[in-house]
TIVO-2410 file (N, C-alpha, C; in nm, 3 decimals):
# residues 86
REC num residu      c1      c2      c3 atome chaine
REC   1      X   9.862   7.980   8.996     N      A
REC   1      X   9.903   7.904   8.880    CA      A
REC   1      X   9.900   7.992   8.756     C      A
REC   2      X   9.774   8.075   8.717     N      A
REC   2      X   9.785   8.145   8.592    CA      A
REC   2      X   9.806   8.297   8.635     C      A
REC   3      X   9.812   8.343   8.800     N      A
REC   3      X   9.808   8.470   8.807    CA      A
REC   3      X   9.905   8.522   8.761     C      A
REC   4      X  10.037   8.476   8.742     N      A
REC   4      X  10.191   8.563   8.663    CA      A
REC   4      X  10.129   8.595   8.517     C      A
REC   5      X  10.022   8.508   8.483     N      A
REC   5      X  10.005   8.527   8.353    CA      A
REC   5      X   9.904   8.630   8.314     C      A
REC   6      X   9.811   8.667   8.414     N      A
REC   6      X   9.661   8.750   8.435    CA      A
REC   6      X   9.778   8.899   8.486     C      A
REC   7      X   9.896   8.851   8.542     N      A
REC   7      X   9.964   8.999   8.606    CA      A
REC   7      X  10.031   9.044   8.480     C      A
REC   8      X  10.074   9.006   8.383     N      A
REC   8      X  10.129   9.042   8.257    CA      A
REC   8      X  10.049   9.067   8.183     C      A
REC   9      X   9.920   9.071   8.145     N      A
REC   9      X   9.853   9.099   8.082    CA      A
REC   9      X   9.773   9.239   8.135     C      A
REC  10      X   9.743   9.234   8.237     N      A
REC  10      X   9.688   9.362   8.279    CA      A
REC  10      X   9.683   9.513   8.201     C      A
REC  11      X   9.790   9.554   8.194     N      A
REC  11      X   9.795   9.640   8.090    CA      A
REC  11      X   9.785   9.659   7.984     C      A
REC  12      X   9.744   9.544   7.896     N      A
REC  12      X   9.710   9.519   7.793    CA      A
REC  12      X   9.593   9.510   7.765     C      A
REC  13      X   9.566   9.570   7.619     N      A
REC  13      X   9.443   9.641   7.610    CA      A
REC  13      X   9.319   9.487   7.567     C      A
REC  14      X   9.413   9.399   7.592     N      A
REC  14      X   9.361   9.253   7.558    CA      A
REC  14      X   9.251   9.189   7.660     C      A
REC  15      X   9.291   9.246   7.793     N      A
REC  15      X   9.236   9.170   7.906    CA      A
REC  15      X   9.088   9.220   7.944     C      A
REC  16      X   9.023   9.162   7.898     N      A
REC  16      X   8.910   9.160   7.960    CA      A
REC  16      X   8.852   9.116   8.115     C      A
REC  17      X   8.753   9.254   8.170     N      A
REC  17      X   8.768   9.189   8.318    CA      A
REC  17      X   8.560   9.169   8.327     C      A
REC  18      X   8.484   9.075   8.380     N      A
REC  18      X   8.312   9.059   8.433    CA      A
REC  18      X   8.270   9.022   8.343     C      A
REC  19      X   8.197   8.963   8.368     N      A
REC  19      X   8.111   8.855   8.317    CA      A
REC  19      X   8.016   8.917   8.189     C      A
REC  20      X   7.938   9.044   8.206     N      A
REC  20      X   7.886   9.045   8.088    CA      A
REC  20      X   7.996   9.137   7.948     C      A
REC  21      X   8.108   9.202   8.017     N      A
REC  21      X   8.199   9.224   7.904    CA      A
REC  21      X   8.279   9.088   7.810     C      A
REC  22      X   8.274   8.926   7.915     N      A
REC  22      X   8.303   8.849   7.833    CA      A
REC  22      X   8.237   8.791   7.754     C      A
REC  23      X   8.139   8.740   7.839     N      A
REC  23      X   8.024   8.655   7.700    CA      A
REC  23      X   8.035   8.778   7.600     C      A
REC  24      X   8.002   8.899   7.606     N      A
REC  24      X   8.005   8.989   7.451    CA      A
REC  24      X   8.111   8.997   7.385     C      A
REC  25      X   8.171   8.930   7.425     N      A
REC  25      X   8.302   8.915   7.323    CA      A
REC  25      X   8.345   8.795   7.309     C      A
REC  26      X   8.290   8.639   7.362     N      A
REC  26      X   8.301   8.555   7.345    CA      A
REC  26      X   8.181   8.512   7.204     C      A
REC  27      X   8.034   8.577   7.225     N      A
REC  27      X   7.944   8.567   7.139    CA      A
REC  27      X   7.952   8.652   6.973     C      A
REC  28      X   8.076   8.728   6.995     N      A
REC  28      X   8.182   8.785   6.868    CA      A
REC  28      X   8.249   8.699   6.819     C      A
REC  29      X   8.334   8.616   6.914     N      A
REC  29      X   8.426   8.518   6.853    CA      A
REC  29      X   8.574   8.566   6.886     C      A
REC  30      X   8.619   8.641   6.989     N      A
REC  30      X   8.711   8.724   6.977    CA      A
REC  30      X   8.795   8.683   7.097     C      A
REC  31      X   8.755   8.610   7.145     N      A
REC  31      X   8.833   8.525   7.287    CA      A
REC  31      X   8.948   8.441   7.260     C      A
REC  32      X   9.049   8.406   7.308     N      A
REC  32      X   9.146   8.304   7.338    CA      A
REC  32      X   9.132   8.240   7.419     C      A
REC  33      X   9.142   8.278   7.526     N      A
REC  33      X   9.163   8.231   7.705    CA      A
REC  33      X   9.060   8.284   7.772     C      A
REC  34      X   8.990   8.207   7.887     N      A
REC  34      X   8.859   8.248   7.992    CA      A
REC  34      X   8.977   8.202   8.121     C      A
REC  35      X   8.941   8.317   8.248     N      A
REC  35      X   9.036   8.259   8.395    CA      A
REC  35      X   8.915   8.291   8.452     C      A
REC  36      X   8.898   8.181   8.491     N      A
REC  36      X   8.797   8.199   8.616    CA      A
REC  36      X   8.836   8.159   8.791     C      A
REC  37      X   8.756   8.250   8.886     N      A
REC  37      X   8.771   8.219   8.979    CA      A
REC  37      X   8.735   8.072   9.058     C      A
REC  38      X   8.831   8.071   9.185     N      A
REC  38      X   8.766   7.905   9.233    CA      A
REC  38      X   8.597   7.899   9.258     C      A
REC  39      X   8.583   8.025   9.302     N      A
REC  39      X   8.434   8.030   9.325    CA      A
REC  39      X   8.313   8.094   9.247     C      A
REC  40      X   8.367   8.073   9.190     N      A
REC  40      X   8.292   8.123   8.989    CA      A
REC  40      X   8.134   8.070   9.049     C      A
REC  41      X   8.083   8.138   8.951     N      A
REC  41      X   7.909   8.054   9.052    CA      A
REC  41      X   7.876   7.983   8.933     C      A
REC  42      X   7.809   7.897   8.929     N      A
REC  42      X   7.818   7.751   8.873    CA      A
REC  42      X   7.709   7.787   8.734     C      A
REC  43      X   7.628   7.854   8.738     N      A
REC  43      X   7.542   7.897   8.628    CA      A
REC  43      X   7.678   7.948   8.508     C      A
REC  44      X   7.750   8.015   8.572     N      A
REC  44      X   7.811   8.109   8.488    CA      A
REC  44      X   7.951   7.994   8.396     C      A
REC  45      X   8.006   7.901   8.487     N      A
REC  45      X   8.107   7.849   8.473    CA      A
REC  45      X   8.003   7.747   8.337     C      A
REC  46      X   7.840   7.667   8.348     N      A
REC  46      X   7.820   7.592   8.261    CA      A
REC  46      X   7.802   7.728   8.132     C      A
REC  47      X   7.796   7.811   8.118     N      A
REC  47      X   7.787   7.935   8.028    CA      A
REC  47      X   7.871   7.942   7.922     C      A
REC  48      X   8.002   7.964   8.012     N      A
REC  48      X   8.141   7.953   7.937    CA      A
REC  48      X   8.223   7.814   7.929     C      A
REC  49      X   8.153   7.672   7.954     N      A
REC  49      X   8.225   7.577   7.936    CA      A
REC  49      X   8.122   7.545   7.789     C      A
REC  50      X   7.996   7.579   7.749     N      A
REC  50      X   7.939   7.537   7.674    CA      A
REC  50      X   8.003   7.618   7.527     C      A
REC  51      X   8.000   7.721   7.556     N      A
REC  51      X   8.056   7.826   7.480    CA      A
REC  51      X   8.218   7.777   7.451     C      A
REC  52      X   8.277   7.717   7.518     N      A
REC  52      X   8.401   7.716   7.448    CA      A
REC  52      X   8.401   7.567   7.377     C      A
REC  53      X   8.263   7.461   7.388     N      A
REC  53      X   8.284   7.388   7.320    CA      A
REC  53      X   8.282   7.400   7.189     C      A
REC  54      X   8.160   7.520   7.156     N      A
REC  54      X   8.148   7.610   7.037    CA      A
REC  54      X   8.261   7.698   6.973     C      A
REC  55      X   8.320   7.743   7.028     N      A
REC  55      X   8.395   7.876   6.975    CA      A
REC  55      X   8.532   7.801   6.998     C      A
REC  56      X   8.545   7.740   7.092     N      A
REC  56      X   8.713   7.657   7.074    CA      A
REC  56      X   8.800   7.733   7.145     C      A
REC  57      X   8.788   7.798   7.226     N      A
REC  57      X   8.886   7.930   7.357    CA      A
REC  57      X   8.883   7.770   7.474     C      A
REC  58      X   9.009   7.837   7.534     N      A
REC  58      X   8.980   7.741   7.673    CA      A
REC  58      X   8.929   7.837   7.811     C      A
REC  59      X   8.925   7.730   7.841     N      A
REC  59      X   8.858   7.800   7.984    CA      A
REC  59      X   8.933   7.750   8.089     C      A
REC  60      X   9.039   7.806   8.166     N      A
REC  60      X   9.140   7.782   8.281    CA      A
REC  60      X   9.130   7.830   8.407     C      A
REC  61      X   9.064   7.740   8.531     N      A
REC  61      X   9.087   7.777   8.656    CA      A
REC  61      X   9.166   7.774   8.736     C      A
REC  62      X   9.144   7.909   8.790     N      A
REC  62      X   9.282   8.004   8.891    CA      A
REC  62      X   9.231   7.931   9.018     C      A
REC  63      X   9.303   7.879   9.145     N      A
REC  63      X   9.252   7.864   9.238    CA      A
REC  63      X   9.279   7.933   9.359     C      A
REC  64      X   9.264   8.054   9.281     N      A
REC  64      X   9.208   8.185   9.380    CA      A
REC  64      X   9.092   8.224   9.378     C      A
REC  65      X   9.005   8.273   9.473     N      A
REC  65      X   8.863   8.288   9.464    CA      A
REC  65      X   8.867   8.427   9.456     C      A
REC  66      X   8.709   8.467   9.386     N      A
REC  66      X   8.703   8.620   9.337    CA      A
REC  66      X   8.756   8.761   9.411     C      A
REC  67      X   8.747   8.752   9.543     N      A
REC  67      X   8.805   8.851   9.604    CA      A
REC  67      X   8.945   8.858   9.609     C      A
REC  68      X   9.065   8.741   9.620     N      A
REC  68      X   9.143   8.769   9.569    CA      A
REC  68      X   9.195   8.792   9.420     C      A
REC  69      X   9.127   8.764   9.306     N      A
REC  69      X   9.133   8.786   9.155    CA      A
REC  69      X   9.116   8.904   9.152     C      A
REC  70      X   9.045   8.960   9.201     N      A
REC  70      X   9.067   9.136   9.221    CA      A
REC  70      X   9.172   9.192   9.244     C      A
REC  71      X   9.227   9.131   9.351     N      A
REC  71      X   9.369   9.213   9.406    CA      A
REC  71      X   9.466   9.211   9.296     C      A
REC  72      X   9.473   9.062   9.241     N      A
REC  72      X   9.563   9.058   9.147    CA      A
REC  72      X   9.596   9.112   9.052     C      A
REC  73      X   9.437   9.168   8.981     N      A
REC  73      X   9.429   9.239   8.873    CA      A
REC  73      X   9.453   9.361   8.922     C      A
REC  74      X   9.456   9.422   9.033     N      A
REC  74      X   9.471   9.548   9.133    CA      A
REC  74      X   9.311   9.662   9.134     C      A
REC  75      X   9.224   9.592   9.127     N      A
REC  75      X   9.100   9.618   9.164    CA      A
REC  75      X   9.053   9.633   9.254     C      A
REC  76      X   8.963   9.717   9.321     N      A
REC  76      X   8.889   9.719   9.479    CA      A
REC  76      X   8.732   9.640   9.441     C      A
REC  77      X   8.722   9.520   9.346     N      A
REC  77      X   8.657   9.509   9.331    CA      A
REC  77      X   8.653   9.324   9.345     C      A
REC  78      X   8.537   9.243   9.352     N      A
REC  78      X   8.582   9.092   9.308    CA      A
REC  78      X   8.545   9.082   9.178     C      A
REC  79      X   8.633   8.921   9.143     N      A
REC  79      X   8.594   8.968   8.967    CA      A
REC  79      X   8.641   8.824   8.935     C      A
REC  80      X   8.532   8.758   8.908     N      A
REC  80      X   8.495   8.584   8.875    CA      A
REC  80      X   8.481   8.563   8.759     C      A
REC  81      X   8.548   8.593   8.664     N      A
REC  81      X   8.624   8.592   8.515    CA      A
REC  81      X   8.681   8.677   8.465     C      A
REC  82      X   8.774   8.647   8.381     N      A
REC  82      X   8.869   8.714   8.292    CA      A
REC  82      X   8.876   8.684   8.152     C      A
REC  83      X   8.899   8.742   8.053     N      A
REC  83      X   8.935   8.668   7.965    CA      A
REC  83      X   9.022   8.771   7.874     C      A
REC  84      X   9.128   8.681   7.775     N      A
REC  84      X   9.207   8.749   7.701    CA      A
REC  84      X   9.172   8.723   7.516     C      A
REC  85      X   9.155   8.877   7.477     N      A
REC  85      X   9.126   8.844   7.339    CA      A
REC  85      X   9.239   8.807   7.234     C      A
REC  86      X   9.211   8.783   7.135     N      A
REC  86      X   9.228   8.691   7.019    CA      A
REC  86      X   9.402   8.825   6.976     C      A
***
């Protein structure tokens, strides 16, 4: 659903990829958009749903789970958030 949109962004120096590079830039204020994976682990997902009630970014789930969110982004890695800055 949002991966055409996570695949256009990639190269852009906008996209943020793991969890502690986002909260530090969500706790800046510098976020737009959070993509999280289907299998986001549930500590992390109440983290960034609380946080965007604060800061006002949305938070949009991909329902691809982290090992494929990797591929997409073309990573050998899994990767259970994203986010794009401001």
């Amino acid at each position: 659903m949002y991966e055409e949109e996570i695949r256009k962004s990639i190269t852009s120096e906008k996209l943020l990829i793991g969890r502690d590079e986002v909260l530090k830039n969500i706790r800046k204020g510098l976020i737009a958009k959070v993509y999280i994976a289907a299998n986001c682990p549930k500590d992390l997902l109440d983290d960034l749903t609380a946080y965007s009630k604060i800061s006002g970014f949305e938070v949009l789930a991909t329902k691809v789970p982290n090992d494929e969110l990797g591929a997409v982004c073309k990573k050998p890695f899994s990767i259970s958030v994203l986010a794009l800055k401001k």
